[in-house]
C-alpha positions in Angstrom: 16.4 -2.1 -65.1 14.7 -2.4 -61.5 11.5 -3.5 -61.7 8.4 -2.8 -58.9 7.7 -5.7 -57.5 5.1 -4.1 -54.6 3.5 -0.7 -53.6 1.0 -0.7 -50.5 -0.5 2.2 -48.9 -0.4 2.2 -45.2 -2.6 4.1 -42.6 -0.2 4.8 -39.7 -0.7 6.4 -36.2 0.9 9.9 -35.2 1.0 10.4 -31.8 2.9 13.4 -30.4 4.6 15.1 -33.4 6.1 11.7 -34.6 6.1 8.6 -36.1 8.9 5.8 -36.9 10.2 2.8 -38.8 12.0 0.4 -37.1 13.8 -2.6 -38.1 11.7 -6.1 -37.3 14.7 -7.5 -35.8 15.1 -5.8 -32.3 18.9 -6.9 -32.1 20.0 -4.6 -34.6 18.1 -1.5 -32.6 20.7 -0.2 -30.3 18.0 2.0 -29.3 14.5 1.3 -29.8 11.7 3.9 -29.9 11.1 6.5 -28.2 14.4 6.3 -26.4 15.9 8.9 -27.7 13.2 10.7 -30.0 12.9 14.3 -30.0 10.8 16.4 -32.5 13.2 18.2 -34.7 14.0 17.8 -38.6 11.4 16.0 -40.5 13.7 12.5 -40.9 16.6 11.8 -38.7 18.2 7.9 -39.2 19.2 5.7 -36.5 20.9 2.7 -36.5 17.5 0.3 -37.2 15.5 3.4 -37.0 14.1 6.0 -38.9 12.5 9.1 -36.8 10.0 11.1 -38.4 8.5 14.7 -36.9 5.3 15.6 -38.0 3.5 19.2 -38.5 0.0 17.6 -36.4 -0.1 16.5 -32.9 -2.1 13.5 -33.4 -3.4 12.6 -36.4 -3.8 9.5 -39.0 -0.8 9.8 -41.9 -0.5 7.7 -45.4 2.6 5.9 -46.1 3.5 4.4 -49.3 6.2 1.5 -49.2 7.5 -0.2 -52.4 9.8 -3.7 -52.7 11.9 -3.6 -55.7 13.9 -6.2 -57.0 17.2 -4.0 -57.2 17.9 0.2 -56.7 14.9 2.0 -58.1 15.5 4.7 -60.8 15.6 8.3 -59.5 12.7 10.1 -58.9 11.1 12.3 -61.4 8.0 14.7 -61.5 6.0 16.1 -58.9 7.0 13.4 -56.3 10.9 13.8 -57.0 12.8 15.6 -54.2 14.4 19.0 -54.3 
């Protein structure tokens, strides 16, 4: 069974309907952000990239990350999607 190994909370910056997560590694970005952004469904997935529209203009979002040591178990409860 997958076990948690880390869960941080992470104040990050929205600036003109979006935000993103990019890969570290700017090699395996074909194109980096904002090339290409455009506010439109709430996650769209780039090669090294994840877009992410937001309802606010500008504003000051949480993000939760977690490092497991293999696939997490499904989602279930209030945070499970769908």
């Amino acid at each position: 069974m997958a076990e948690l190994l880390s869960r941080e909370e992470v104040p990050v910056e929205v600036d003109f309907y979006g935000l993103y997560l990019q890969d570290w590694d700017d090699s395996q970005v074909p194109v980096p952000f904002p090339e290409g952004w455009e506010a439109g469904p709430f996650l769209r997935a780039r090669q090294g990239r994840l877009d992410i529209t937001s309802g606010g203009h500008s504003h000051t979002a949480g993000l939760t990350t977690e490092e497991w040591d293999a696939e997490p178990p499904p989602l279930q409860g209030p945070d499970a999607p769908g």
